[in-house]
C-alpha positions as CSV (number, residue, x, y, z in Angstrom):
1,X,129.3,12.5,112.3
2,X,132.5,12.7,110.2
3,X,131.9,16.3,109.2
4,X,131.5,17.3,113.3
5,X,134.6,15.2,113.8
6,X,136.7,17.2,111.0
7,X,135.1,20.7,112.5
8,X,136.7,19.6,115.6
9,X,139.9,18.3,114.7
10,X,140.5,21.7,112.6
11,X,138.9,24.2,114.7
12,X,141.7,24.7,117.2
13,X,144.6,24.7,114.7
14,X,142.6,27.1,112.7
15,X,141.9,28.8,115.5
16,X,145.3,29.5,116.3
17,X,146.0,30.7,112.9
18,X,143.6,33.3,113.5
19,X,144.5,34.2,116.3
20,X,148.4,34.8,115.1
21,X,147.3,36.6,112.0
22,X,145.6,38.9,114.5
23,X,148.4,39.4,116.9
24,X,150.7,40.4,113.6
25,X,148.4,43.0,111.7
26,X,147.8,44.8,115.5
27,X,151.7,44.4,116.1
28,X,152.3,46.1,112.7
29,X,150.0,48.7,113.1
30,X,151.5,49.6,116.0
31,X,155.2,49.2,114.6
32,X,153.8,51.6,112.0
33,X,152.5,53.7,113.8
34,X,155.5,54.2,115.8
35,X,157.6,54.7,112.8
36,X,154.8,57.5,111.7
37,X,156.0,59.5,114.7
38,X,159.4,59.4,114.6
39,X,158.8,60.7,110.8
40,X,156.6,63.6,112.3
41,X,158.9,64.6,114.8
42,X,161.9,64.3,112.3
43,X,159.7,66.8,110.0
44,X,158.8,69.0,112.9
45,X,162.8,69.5,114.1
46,X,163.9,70.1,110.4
47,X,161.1,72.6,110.1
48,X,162.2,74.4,113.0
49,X,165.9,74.5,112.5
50,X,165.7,75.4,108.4
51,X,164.2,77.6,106.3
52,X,161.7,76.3,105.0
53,X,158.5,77.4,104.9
54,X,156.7,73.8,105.0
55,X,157.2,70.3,106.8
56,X,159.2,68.3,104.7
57,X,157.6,64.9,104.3
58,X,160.0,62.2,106.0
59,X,160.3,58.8,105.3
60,X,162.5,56.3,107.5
61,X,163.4,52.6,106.1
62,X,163.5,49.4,107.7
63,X,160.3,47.5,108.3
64,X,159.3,46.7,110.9
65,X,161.2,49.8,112.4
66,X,161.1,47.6,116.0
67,X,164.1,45.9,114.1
68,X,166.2,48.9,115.3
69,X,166.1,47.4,119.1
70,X,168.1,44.4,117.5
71,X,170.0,45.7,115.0
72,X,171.1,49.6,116.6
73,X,170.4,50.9,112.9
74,X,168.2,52.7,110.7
75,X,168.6,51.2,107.2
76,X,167.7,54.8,104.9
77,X,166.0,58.1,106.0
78,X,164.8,60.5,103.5
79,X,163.9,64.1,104.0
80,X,161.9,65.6,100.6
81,X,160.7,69.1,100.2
82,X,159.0,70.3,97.7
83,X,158.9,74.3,95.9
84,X,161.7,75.5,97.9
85,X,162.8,79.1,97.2
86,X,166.3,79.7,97.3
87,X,167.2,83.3,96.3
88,X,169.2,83.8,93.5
89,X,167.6,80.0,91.9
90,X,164.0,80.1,92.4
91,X,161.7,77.4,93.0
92,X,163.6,74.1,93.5
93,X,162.8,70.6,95.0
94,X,165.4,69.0,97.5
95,X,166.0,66.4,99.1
96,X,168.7,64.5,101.5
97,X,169.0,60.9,101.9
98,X,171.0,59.3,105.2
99,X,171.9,55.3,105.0
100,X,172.9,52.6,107.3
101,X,172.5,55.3,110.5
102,X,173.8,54.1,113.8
103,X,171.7,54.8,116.2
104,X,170.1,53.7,119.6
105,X,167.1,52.3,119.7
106,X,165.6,54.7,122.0
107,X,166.9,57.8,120.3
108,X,165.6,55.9,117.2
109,X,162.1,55.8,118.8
110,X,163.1,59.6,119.4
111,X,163.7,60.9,116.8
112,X,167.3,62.1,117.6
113,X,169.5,61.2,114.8
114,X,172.3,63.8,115.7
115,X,175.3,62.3,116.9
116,X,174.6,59.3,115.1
117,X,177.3,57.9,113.0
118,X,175.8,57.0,109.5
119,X,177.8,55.4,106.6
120,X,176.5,57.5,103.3
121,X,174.7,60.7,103.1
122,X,173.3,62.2,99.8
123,X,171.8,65.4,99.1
124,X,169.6,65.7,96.0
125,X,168.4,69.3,94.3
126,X,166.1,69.3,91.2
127,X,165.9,72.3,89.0
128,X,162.7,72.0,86.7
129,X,161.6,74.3,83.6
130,X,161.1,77.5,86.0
131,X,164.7,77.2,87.6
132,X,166.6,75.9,84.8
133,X,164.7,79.2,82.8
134,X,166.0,81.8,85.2
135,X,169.8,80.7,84.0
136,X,168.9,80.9,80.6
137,X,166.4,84.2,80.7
138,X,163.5,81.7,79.5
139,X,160.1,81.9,80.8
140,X,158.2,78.9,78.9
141,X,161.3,76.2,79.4
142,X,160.0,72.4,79.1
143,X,162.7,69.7,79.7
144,X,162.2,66.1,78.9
145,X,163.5,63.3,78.2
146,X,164.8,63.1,74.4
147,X,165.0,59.0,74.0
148,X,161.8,58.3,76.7
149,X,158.0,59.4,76.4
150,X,157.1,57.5,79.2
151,X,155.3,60.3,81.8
152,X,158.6,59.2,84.2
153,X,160.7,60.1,81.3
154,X,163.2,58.0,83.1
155,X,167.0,59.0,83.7
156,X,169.1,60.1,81.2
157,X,172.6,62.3,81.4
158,X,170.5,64.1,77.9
159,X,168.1,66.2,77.5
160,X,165.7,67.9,75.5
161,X,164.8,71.5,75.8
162,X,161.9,73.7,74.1
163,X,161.0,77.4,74.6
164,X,161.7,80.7,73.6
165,X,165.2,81.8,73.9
166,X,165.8,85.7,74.8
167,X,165.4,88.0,71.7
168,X,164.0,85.5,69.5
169,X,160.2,85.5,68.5
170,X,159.8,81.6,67.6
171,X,160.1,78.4,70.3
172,X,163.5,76.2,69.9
173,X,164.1,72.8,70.4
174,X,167.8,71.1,71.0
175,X,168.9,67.8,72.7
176,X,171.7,69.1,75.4
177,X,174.2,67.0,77.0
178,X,174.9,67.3,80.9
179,X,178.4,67.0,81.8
180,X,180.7,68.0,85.3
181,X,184.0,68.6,85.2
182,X,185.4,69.2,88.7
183,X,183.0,71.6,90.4
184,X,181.9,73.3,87.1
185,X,178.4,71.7,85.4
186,X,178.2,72.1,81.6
187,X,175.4,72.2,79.1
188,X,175.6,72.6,75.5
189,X,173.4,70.8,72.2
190,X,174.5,68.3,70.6
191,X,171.9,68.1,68.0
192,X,168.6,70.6,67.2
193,X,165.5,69.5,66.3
194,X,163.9,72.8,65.8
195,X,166.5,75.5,65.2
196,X,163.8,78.4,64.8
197,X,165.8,80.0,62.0
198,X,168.9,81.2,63.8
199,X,171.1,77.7,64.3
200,X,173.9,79.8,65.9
201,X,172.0,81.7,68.2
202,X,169.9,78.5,69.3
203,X,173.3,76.9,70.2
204,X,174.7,79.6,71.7
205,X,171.0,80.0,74.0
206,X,171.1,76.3,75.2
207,X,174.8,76.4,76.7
208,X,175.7,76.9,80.2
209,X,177.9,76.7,82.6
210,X,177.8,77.6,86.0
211,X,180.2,76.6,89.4
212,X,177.8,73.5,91.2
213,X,179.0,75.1,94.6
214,X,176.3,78.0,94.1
215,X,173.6,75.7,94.6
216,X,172.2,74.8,98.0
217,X,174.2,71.4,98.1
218,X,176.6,72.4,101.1
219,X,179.7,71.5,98.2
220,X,180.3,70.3,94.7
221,X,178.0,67.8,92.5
222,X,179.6,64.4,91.8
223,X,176.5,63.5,89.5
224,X,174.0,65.4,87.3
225,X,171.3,63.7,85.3
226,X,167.9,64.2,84.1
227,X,165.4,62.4,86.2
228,X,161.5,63.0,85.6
229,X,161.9,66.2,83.9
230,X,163.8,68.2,86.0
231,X,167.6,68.2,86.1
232,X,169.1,67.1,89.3
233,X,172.2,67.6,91.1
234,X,173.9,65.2,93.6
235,X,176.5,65.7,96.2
236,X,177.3,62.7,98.9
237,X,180.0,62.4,101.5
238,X,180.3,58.9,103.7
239,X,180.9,58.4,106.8
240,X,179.7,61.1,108.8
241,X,178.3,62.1,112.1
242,X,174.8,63.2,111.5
243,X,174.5,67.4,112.2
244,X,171.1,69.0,112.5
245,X,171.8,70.7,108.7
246,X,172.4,67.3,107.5
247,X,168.8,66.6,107.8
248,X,167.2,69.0,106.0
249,X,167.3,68.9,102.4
250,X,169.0,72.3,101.5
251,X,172.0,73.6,102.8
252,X,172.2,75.9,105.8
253,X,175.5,76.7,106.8
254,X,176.7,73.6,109.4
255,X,176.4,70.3,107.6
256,X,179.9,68.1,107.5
257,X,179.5,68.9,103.7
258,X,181.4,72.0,104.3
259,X,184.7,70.8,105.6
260,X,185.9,69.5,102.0
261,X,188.6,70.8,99.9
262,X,186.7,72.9,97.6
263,X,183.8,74.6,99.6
264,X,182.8,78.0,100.1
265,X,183.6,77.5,103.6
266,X,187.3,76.3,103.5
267,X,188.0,78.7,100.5
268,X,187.7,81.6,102.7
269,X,189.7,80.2,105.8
């Protein structure tokens, strides 16, 4: 008798809890699938409006996303592609990054970020071992991290290169340092670990410099570091209002970037 009297003082209590665990797994799989299709149409519109040849997988922040009825804002948005070809760099993976966006909640639900006022956008473009060759006329580059083996290889404002330089028969290996000063991005050793015979040469191979304004940033880099074996490049600009350009992840010609001291753009006005 005790044990049917527990049973039935716990049963509705428990049922209860059942029933709320219920109700919140269905309302978040509904909340994510809502967010699932704001990302697609995100993707779809900065297919459409770019270049590129692929849609650019989108992710948007806040969870739940219903939180943008209450709060008007979507807390980050990410738009990454992957093996872009831009002429005159090659193969390169991009990305732009949008915080704090202020938005309504049914253009939120609509995907219709332009117009929207957001607080900090970033746009990110890695150059790997096939782009980062084509400056230095090398076909079998490999760039890691010198002071991390971990398969991240971490971040770093180092890095090691290996490969064949131009003209020499033997691979090279040299720890580089990646510096900015103003718009211009430098590279040069500071130490070689395999110097294939020819120290001078191997030096003179591994430095660069080129103007950061040539790559598809919409303006100049304010950080470059080594990230995961690629070297990336990172322009922001705060407080804008959000253009279609701004949401893909390579530049195309209309994004607020452009109205800086210092780009393309406002050079030739």
């Amino acid at each position: 008798m005790k044990t049917e009297s527990l049973l039935h003082r716990f049963a509705r209590p428990l049922s209860i809890i059942v029933a709320v665990i219920i109700v919140l797994a269905v309302a978040l799989i509904v909340d994510s699938l809502a967010a699932a299709r704001v990302e697609q149409r995100i993707s779809q519109s900065v297919k459409d409006q770019s270049r590129l040849a692929a849609h650019p997988e989108v992710n948007v922040g806040g969870v739940p996303f219903a939180q943008v009825i209450l709060t008007d804002e979507i807390p980050s948005l990410s738009v990454n592609a992957l093996d872009v070809d831009i002429k005159d760099l090659g193969i390169v993976n991009a990305s732009t990054e949008i915080y704090n966006v202020q938005i309504d909640a049914q253009d939120a639900y609509d995907g219709e970020l332009v117009g929207s006022q957001a607080e900090l956008m970033k746009r990110l473009v890695s150059l790997d071992g096939v782009a980062m060759g084509q400056f230095l006329g090398m076909t079998d580059l490999d760039i890691s991290n010198p002071y991390d083996i971990s398969p991240g290889g971490g971040v770093s404002s180092e890095a090691q290169l290996s490969g064949t330089l131009p003209g020499m028969d033997d691979p090279s290996t040299a720890v580089v340092k990646l510096r900015l000063d103003g718009t211009t991005f430098s590279m040069e050793p500071i130490s070689l670990i395999d110097d294939a015979g020819d120290p001078n040469r191997v030096r003179e191979g591994y430095t660069l410099t080129f103007d950061t304004r040539d790559l598809p940033l919409a303006g100049p880099a304010n950080l470059v570091q080594l990230r995961g074996g690629s070297i990336q490049f990172e322009a922001e600009r705060r407080n804008i209002t959000v253009q279609p350009s701004d949401l893909t992840p390579v530049e195309t010609g209309d994004s607020e970037f452009t109205d800086y001291a210092g780009s393309y753009e406002r050079n030739e006005q």
